[in-house]
C-alpha positions in Angstrom: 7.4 -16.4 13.6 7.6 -17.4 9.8 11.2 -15.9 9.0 12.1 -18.2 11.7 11.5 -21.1 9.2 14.0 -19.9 7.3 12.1 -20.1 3.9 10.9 -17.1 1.5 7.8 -15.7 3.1 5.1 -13.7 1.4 2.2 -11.7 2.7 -0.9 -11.4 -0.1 -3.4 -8.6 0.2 -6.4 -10.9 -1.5 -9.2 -9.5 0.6 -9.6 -6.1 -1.6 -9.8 -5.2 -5.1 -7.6 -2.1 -4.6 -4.1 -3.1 -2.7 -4.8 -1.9 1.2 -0.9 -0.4 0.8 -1.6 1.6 -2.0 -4.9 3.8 -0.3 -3.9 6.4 1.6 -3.9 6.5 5.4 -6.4 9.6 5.5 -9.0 7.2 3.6 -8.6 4.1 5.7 -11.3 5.3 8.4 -14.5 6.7 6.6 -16.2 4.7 4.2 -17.3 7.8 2.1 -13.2 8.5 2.0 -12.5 5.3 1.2 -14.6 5.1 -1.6 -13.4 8.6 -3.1 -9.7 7.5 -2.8 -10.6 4.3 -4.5 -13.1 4.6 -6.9 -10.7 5.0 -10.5 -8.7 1.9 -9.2 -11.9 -0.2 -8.7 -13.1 0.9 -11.8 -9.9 -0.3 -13.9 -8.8 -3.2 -11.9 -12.6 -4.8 -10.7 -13.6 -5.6 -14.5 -9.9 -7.1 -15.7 -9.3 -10.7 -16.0 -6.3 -11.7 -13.8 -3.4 -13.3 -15.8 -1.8 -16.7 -14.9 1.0 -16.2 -13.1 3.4 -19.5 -12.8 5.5 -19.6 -9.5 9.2 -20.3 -10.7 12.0 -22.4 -9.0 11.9 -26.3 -8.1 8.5 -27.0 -7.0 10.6 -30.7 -5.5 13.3 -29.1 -3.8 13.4 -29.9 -0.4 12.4 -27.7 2.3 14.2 -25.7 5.1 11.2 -27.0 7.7 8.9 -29.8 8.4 5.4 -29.9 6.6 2.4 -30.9 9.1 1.7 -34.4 7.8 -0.3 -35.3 4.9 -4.4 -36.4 5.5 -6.7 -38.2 3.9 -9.9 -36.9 4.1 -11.7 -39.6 2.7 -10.4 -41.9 5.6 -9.2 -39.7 8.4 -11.4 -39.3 12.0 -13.1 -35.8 10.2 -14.2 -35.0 14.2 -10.8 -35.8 16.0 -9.1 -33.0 12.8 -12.1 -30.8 14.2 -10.9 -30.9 17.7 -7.5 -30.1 17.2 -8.3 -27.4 14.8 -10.3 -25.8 18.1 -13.4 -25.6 16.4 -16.7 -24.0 17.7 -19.2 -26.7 18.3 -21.5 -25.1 20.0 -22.4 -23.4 16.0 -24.5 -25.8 14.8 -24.4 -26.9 11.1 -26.5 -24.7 8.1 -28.4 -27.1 6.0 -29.1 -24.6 3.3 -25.5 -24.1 2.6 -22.8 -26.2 1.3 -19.6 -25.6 1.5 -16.6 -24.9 -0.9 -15.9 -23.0 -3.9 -18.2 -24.7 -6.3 -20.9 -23.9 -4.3 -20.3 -20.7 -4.0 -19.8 -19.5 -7.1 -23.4 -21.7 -7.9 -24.8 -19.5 -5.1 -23.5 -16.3 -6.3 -24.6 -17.2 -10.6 -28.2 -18.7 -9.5 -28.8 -14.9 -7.3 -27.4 -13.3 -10.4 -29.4 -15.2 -12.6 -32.6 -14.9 -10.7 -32.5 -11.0 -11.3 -30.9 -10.3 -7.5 -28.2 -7.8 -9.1 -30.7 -5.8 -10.7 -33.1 -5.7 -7.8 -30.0 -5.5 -5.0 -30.4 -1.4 -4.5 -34.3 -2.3 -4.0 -34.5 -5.6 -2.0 -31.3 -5.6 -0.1 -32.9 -4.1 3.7 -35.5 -6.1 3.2 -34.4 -8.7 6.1 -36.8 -11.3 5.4 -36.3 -10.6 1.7 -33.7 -14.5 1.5 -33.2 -13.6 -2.7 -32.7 -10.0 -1.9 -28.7 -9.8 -0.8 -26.1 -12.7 -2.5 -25.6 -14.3 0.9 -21.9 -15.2 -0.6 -20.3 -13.5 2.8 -19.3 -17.1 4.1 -17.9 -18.1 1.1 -16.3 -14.7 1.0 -14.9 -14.9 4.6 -13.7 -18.1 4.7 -12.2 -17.6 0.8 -14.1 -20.3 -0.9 -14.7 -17.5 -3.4 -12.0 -14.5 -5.0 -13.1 -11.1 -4.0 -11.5 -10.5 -7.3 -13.5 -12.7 -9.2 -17.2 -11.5 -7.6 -16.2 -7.9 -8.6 -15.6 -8.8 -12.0 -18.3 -10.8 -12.6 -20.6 -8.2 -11.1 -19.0 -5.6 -13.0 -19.9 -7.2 -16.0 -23.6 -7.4 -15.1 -26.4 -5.1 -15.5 -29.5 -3.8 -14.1 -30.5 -1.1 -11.5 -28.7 -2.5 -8.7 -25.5 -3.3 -9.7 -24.1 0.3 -9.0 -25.6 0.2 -5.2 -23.7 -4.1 -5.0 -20.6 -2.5 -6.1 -20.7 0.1 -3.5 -20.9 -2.2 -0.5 -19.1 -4.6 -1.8 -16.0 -2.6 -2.9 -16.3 0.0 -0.3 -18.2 -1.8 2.9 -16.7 -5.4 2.5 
């Protein structure tokens, strides 16, 4: 459907740490061979900072297809955009958590700074245990937050935990 716009088209594997095309098809249906076949590239790609990349060509030059019309979110009917979007209403609304990236990256320092890293191994079956896990899997989900950017930042934390965070969240995510 998108070649038929006629426009360059690109598809971004930004879910993973480790490119899905590069692990091998044997290791794409057991966690435990997963995280064998992946563990040197999480370990040298997890920790590096990602370099700028500007896109070339002319950001102004007109398009080959039609953009959906512009909206003003400050004015616009934000429940008539909800009902075309075919949103869920019947989930209600979480009053602990905010969206957007902001938020989430506030969520993830204050569970990093309240000592849920080091503790993760320890606290995270605890189910009624709220500090114990990051609770960043909406923000990850939705990509308010880079998968990228959570494994750096926990690979440059410490404590007894982090090894057990890293686990699940390079290999089980």
């Amino acid at each position: 459907e998108m070649r038929s716009l006629g426009g360059p088209f690109w598809l971004v594997d930004c879910a993973s740490v480790v490119p899905s095309a590069i692990v091998p098809k044997s290791a794409c249906h057991r966690a435990y061979a997963y995280e064998r076949a992946t563990e040197a590239l999480h370990a040298q790609l997890a920790p590096k900072d990602w370099t700028e990349v500007h896109a070339g060509g002319d950001a102004n030059a007109p398009l080959d297809f039609e953009l959906p019309a512009a909206v003003d979110l400050r004015t616009a009917d934000v429940e008539a955009l909800l009902k075309d979007m075919e949103v869920d209403m019947s989930v209600a609304p979480v009053a602990h958590t905010r969206g957007g990236s902001a938020e989430g990256y506030a969520r993830w320092s204050s569970w990093v700074d309240g000592g849920g890293l080091k503790t993760y191994a320890k606290r995270r079956n605890e189910s009624l245990d709220v500090r114990g896990v990051s609770r960043m899997s909406a923000f990850l989900n939705t990509g308010m937050v880079s998968p990228m950017r959570i494994a750096r930042l926990a690979f440059a934390g410490s404590g007894a935990g982090k090894g057990k965070f890293l686990n699940e969240f390079l290999t089980w995510r």
